[in-house]
Structures are given as C-alpha cells and as structure tokens.
N, CA, C and O of each residue as an XYZ file, in Angstrom:
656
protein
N       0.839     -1.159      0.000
C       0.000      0.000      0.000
C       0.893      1.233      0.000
O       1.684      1.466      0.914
N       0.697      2.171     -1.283
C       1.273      3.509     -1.066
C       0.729      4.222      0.046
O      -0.205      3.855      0.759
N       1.261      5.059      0.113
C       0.905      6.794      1.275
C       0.795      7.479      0.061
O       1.526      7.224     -0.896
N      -0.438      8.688      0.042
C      -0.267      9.397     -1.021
C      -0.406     10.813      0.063
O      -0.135     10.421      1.198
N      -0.717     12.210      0.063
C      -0.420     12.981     -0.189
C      -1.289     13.885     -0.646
O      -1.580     13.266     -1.669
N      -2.063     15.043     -0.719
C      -2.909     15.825     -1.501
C      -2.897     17.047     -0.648
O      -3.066     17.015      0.571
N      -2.664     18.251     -1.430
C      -2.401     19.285     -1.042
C      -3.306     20.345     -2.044
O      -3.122     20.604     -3.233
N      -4.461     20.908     -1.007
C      -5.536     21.589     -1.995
C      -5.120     22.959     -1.152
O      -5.065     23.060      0.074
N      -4.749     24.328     -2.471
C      -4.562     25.614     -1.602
C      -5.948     26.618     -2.262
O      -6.362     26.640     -3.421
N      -6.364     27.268     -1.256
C      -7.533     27.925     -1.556
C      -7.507     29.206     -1.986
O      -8.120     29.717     -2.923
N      -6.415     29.883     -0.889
C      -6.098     31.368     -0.925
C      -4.907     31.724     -0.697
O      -4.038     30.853     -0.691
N      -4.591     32.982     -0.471
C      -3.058     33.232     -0.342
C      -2.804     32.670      0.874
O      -1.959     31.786      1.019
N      -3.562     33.177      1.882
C      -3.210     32.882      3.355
C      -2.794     31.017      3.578
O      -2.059     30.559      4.453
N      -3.434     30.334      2.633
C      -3.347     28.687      2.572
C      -2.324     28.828      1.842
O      -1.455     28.437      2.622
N      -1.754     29.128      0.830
C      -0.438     29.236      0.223
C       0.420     29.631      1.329
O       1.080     28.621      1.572
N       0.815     30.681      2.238
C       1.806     30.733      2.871
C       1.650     30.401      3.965
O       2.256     31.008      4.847
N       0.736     29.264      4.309
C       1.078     28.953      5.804
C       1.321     27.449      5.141
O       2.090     26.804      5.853
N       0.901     26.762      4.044
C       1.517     25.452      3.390
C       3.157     25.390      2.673
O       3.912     24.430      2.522
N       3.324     26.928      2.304
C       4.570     27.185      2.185
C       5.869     26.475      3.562
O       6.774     25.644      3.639
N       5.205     27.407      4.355
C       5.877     27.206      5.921
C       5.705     25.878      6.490
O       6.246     25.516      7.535
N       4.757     24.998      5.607
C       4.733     23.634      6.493
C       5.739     22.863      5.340
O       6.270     21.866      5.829
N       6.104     23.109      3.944
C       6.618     22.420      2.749
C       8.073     22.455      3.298
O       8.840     21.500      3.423
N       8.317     23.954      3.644
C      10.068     24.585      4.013
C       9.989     25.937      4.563
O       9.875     27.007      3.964
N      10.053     25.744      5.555
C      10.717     27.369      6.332
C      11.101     28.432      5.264
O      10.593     29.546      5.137
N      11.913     27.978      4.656
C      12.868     28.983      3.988
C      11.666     29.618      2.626
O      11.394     30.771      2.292
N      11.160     28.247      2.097
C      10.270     28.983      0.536
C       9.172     29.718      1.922
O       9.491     30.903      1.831
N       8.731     29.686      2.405
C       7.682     30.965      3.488
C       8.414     32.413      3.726
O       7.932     33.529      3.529
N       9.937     32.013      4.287
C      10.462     32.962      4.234
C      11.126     34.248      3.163
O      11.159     35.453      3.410
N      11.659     33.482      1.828
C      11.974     33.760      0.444
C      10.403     34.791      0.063
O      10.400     36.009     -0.117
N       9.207     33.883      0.025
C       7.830     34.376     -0.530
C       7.914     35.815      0.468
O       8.084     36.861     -0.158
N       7.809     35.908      1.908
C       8.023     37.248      2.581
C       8.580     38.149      2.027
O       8.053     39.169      1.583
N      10.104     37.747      1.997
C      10.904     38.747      1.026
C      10.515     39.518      0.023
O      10.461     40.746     -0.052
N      10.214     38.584     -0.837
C       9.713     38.663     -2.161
C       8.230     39.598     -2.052
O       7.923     40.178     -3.094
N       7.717     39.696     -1.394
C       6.323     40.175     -0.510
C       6.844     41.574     -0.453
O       6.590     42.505     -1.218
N       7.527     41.551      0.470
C       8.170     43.232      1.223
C       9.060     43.532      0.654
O       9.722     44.392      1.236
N       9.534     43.140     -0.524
C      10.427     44.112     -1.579
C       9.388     44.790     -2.497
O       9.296     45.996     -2.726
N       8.465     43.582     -3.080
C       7.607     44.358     -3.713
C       6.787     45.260     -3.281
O       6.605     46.304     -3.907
N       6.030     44.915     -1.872
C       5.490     46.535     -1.083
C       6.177     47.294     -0.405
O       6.009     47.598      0.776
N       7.087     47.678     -1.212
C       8.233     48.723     -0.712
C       8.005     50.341     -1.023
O       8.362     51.323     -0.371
N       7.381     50.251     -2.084
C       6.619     51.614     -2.801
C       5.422     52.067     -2.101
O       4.953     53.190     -2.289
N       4.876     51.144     -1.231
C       3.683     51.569     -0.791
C       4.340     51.956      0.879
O       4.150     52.960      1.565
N       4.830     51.216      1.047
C       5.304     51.657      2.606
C       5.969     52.922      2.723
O       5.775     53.664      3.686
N       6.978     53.277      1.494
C       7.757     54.458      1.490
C       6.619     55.424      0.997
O       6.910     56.497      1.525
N       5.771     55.554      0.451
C       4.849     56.252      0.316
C       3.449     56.416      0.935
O       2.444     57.030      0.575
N       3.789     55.542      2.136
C       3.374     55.974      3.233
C       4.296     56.850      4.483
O       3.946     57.565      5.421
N       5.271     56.515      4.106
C       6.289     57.711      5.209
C       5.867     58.891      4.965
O       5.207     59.656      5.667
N       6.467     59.049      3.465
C       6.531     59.886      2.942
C       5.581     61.218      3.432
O       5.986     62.359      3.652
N       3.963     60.619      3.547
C       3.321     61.129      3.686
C       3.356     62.109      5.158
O       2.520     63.013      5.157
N       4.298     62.000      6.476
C       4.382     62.332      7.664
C       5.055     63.391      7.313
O       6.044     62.860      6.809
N       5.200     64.394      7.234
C       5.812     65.733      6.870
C       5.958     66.610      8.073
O       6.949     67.340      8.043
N       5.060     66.712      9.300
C       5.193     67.964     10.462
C       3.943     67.518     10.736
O       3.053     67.069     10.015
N       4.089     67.861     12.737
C       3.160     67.263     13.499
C       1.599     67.989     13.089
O       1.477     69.171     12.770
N       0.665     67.169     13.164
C      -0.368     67.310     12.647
C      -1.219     68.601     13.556
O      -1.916     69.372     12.896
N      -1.136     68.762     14.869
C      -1.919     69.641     15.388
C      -0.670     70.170     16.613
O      -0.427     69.235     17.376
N       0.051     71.300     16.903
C       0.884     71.467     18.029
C       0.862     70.809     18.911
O       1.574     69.805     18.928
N       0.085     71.109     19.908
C      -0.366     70.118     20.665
C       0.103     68.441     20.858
O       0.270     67.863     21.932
N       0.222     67.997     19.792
C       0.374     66.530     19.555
C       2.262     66.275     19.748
O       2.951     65.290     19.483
N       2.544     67.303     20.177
C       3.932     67.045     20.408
C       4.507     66.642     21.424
O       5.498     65.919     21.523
N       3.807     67.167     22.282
C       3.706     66.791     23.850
C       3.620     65.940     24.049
O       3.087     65.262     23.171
N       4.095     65.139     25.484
C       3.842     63.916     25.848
C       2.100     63.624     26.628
O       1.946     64.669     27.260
N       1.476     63.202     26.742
C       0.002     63.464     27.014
C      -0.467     62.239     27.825
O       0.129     61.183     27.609
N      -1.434     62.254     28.704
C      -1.831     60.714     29.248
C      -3.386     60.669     29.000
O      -4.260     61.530     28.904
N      -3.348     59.025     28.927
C      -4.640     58.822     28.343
C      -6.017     59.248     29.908
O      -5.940     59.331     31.133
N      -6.923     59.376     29.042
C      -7.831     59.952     30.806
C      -8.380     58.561     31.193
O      -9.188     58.632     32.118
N      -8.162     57.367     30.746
C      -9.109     56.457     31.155
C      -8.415     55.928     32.100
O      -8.901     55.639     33.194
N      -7.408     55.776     31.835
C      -6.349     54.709     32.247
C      -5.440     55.326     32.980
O      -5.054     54.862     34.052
N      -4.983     56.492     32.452
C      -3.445     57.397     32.976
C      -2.466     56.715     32.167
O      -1.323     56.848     32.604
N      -2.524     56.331     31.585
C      -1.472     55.489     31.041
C      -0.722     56.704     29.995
O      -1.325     57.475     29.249
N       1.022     56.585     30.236
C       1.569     58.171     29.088
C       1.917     56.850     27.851
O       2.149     55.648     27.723
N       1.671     58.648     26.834
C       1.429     58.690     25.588
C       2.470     59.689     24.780
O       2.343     60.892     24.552
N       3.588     58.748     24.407
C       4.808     59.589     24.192
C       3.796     61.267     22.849
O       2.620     61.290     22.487
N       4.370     61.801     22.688
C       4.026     62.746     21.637
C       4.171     62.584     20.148
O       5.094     61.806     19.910
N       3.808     62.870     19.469
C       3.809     62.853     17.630
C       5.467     62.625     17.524
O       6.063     62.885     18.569
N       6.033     62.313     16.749
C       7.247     63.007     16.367
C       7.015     62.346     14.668
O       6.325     61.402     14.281
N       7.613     62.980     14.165
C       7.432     63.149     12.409
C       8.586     61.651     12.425
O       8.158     60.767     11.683
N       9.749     61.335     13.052
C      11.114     60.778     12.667
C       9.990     59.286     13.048
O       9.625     58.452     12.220
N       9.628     59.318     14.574
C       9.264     58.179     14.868
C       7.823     57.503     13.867
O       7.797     56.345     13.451
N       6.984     58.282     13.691
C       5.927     57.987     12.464
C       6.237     57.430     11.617
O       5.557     56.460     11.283
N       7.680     57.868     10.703
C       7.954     57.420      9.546
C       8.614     55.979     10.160
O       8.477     55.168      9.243
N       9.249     55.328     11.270
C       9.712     54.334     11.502
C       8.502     53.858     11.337
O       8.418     53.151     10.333
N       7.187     54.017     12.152
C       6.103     53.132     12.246
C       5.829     52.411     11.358
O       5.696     51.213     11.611
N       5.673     52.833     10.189
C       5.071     52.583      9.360
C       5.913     51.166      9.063
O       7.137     51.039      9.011
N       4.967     50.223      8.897
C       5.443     48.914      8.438
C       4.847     47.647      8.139
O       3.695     47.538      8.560
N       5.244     46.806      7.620
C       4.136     45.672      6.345
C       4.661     44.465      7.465
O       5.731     44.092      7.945
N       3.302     44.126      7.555
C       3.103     42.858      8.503
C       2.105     41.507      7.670
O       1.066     41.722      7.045
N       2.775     40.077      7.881
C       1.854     39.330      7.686
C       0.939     38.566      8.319
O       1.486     38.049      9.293
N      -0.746     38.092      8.187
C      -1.358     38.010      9.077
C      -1.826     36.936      8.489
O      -2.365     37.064      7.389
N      -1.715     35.654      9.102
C      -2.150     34.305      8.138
C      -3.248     33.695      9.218
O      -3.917     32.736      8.834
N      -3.439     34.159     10.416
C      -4.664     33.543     11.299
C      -5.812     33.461     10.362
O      -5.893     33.916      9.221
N      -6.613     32.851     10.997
C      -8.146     32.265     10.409
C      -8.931     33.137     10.306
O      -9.692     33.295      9.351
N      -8.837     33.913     11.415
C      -9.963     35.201     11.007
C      -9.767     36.605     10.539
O     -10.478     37.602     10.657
N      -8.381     36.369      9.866
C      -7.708     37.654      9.762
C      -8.238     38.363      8.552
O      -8.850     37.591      7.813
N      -8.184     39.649      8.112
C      -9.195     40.180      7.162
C      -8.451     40.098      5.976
O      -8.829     39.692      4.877
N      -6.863     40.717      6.464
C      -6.362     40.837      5.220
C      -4.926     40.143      5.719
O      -4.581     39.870      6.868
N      -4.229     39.958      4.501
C      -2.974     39.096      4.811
C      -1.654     39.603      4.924
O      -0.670     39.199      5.544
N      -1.909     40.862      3.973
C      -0.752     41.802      3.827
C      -0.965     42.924      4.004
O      -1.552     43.580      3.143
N      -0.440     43.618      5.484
C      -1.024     45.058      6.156
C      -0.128     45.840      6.315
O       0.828     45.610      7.055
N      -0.282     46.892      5.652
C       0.470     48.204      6.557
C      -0.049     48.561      7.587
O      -1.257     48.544      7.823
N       0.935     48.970      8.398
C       1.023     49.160      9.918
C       1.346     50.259     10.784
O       2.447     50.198     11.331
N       0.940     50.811     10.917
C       1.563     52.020     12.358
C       1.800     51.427     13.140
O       0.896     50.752     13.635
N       3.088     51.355     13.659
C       3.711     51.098     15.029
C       3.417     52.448     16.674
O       3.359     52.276     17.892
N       3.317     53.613     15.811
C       3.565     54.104     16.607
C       2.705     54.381     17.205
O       1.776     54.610     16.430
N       2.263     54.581     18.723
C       1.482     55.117     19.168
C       0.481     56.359     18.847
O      -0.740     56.254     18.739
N       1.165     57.442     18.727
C       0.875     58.757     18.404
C       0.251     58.531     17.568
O      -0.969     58.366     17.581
N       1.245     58.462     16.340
C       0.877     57.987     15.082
C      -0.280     57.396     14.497
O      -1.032     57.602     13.544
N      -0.094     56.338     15.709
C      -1.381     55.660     15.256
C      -2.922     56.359     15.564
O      -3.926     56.360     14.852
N      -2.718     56.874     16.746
C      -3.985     57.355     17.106
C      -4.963     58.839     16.378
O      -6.146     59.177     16.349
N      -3.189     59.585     15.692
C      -3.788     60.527     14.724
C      -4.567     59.749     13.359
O      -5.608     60.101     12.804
N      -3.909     58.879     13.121
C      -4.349     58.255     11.790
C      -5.959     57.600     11.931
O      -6.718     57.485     10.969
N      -6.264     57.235     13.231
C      -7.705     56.718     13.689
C      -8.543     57.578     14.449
O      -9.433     56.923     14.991
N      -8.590     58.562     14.651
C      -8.593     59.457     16.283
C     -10.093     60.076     14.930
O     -10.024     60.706     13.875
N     -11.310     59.454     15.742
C     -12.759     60.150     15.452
C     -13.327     58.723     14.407
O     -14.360     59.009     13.802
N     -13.065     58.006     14.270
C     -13.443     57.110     13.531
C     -14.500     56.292     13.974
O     -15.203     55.899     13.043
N     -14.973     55.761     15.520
C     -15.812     55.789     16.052
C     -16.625     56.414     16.199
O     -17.768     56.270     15.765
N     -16.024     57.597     17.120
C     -16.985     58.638     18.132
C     -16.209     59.602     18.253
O     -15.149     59.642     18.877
N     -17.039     60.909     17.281
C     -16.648     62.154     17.422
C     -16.021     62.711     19.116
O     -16.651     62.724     20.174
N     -15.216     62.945     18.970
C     -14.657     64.056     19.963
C     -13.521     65.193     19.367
O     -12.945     65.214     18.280
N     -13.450     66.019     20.398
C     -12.318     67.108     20.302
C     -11.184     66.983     19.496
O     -10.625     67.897     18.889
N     -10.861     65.750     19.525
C      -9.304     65.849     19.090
C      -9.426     65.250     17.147
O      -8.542     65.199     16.292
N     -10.755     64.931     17.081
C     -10.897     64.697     15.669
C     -11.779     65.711     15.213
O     -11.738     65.985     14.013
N     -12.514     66.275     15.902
C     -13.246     67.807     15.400
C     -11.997     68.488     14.917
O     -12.159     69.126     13.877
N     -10.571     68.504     15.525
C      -9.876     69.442     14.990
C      -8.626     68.601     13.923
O      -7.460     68.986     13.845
N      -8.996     67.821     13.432
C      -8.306     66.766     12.813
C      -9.015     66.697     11.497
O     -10.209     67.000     11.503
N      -8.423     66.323     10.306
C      -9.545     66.300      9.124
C     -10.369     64.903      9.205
O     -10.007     64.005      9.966
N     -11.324     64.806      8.496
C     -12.658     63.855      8.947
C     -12.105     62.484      8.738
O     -11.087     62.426      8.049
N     -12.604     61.353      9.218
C     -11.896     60.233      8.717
C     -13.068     59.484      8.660
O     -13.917     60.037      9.359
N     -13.550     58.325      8.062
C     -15.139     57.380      8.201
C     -14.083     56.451      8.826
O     -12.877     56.547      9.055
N     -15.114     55.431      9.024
C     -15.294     54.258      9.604
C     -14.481     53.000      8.738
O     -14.890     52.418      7.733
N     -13.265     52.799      9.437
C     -12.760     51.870      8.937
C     -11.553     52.394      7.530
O     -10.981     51.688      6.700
N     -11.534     53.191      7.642
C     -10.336     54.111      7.249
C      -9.023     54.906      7.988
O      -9.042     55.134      9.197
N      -7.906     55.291      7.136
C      -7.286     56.213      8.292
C      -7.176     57.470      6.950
O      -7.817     57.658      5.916
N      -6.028     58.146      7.604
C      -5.598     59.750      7.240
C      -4.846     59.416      6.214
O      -5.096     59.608      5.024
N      -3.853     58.876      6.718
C      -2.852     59.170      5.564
C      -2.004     57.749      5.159
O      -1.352     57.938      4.132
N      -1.853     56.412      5.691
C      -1.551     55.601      5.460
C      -2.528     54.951      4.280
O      -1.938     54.567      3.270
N      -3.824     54.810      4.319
C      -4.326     53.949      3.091
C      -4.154     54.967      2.435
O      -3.009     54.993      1.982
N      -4.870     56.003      2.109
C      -4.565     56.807      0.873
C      -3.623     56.784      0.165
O      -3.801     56.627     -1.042
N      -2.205     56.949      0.742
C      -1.081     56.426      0.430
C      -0.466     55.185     -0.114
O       0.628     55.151     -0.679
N      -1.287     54.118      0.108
C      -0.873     52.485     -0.045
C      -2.247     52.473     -0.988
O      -1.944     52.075     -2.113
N      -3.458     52.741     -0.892
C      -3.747     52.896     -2.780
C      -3.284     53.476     -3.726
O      -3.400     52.970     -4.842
N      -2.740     54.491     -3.583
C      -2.054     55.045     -5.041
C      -1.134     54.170     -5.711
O      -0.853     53.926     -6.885
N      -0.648     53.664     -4.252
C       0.598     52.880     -4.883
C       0.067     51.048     -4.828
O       0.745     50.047     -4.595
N      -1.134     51.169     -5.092
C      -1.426     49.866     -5.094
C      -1.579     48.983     -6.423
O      -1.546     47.753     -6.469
N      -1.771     49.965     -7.607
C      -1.838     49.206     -8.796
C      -0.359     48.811     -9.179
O      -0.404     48.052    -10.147
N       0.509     48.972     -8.904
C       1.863     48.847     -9.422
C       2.246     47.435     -8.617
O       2.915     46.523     -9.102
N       1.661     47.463     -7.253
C       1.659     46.616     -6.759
C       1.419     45.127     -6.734
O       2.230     44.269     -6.384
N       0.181     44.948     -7.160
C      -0.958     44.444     -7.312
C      -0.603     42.764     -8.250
O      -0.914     41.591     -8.042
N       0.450     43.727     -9.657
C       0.848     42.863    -10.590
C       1.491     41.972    -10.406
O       1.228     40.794    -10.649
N       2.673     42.539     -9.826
C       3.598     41.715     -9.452
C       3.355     41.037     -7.903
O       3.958     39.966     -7.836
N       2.835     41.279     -6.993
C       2.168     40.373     -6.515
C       1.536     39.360     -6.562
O       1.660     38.379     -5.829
N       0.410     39.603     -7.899
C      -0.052     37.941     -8.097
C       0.654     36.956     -8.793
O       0.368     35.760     -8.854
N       2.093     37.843     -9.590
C       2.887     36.634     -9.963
C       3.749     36.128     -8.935
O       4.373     35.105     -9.215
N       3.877     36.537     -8.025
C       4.399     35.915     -6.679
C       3.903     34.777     -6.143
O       4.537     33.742     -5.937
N       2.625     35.008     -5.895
C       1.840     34.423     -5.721
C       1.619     32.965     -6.348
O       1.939     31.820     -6.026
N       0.926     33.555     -7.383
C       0.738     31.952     -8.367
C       1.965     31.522     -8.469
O       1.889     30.348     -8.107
N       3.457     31.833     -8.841
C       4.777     31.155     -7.898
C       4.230     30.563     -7.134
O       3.660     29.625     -7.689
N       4.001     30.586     -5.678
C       3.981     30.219     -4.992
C       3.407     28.702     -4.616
O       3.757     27.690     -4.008
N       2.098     29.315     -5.517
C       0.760     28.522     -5.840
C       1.180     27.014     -6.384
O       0.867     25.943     -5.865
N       1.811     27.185     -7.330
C       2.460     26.151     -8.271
C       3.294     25.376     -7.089
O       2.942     24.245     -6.755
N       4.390     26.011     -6.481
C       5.038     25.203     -5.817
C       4.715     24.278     -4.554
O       5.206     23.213     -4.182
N       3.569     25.195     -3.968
C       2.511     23.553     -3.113
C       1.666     23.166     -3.809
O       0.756     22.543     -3.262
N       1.627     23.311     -4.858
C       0.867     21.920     -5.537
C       1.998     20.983     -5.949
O       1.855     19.763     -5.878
N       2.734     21.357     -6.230
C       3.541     20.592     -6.795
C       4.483     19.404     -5.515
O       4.947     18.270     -5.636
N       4.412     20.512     -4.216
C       4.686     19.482     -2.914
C       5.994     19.875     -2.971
O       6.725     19.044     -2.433
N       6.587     20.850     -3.430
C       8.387     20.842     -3.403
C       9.196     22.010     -2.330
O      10.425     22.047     -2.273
C-alpha cells in the first residue's frame, strides 16, 4: 500500500502557511519577495508624515481612562512606524497590512473614527474603517503593486501543488 499525499490551496493565506509547512525557507523567500515588492507603498506611506499634525500633539500626554503616558507625535518616529506585517490567522481580514507602530501615530491616523470628539473635530474627517494618511497612500501605490504580486503568488501557488 502507497501513502499518497494531496495538497488543496484555496487562498493566499493557505499558500503561505503550506509554504511554511513544505520549508521554512520557501515561506520565508515568498516574505521577502512580498516586502520588496510593497516597498513603494510603505515608502509612500512615510513619505506622507511631513510635520506634526496639530501642536499640541507634540507633547507627551496621558490617556484619561487609564493614565497610562502617551509619548508625543514626532514626524522621525511615524515614519519608523510605518510597516508591512503578515497576518495568516483564520480570522484575519487581510494578509498583507500596513502598519503604524507608533502610538501617536497611530492614534492621529484613527482618532474620530468611532466617536466624534475634540481631538478629531480638529483633525480632518476620517469614516469608519479608514485612516488619514496611510491607506490613501498604499492605494495610489497599489496598482503597481498588485501585478507583481499575483505573480508571486501563483509562484507560490504552483510550488505547493507541486509538494516541493
């Protein structure tokens, strides 16, 4: 009696977590290959941090719920934030995310997106499930993207089917 073997991939997220079960390294290579190509979108998301968004935001500040401090804006640390993460869990929305690291940062980029208050009354408007200046930024630069991504991809695709 043979052992056989069958390897069915559905989506990307099943491509690189079958990657990582085939060989460490082709999961790791596909990353690479991932974050070289969204390299245009991340830098054009820095890009976008130019000078602190409201004075105020420079300061170090504490949150009122908690007390917990809240370093201040800084333009240098924003542009570190910014960064491409992969998310292969089960319920994850998307697989390939840009990221704010930073605190500040982050909270200007979301700050009223819920529930109007003060600090987004004086902030430009943002909806629900959007930010300021990171997606805007990572769509422009998303068709350039896009291409060469899915030939990554179907790479990829091919090589767990193929089991190698």
């Amino acid at each position: 009696m043979s052992a056989t073997a069958r390897i069915q991939v559905v989506g990307v997220k099943d491509t690189i977590n079958q990657l990582g079960k085939l060989d460490k390294e082709l999961q790791k290579e596909f990353k690479a290959d991932a974050s070289r190509i969204a390299l245009p979108a991340i830098n054009n998301a820095k890009n976008m941090y130019t000078k602190v968004p409201l004075s105020g935001m420079s300061r170090d500040w504490k949150q009122k719920k908690d007390g917990r401090k809240i370093k201040g804006f800084d333009v240098s640390r924003a542009k570190a934030g910014v960064q491409m993460k992969f998310d292969t869990r089960r319920n994850a929305i998307g697989v390939i995310l840009v990221i704010q690291k930073d605190q500040a940062a982050a909270i200007f980029e979301t700050a009223g997106r819920a529930n109007r208050n003060s600090l987004s009354d004086n902030l430009s408007p943002v909806s629900a499930g959007r930010t300021r200046l990171i997606g805007p930024a990572v769509y422009r630069a998303r068709r350039g993207i896009e291409t060469e991504l899915k030939q990554v991809i179907a790479q990829a695709s091919r090589t767990v089917q193929r089991g190698i």
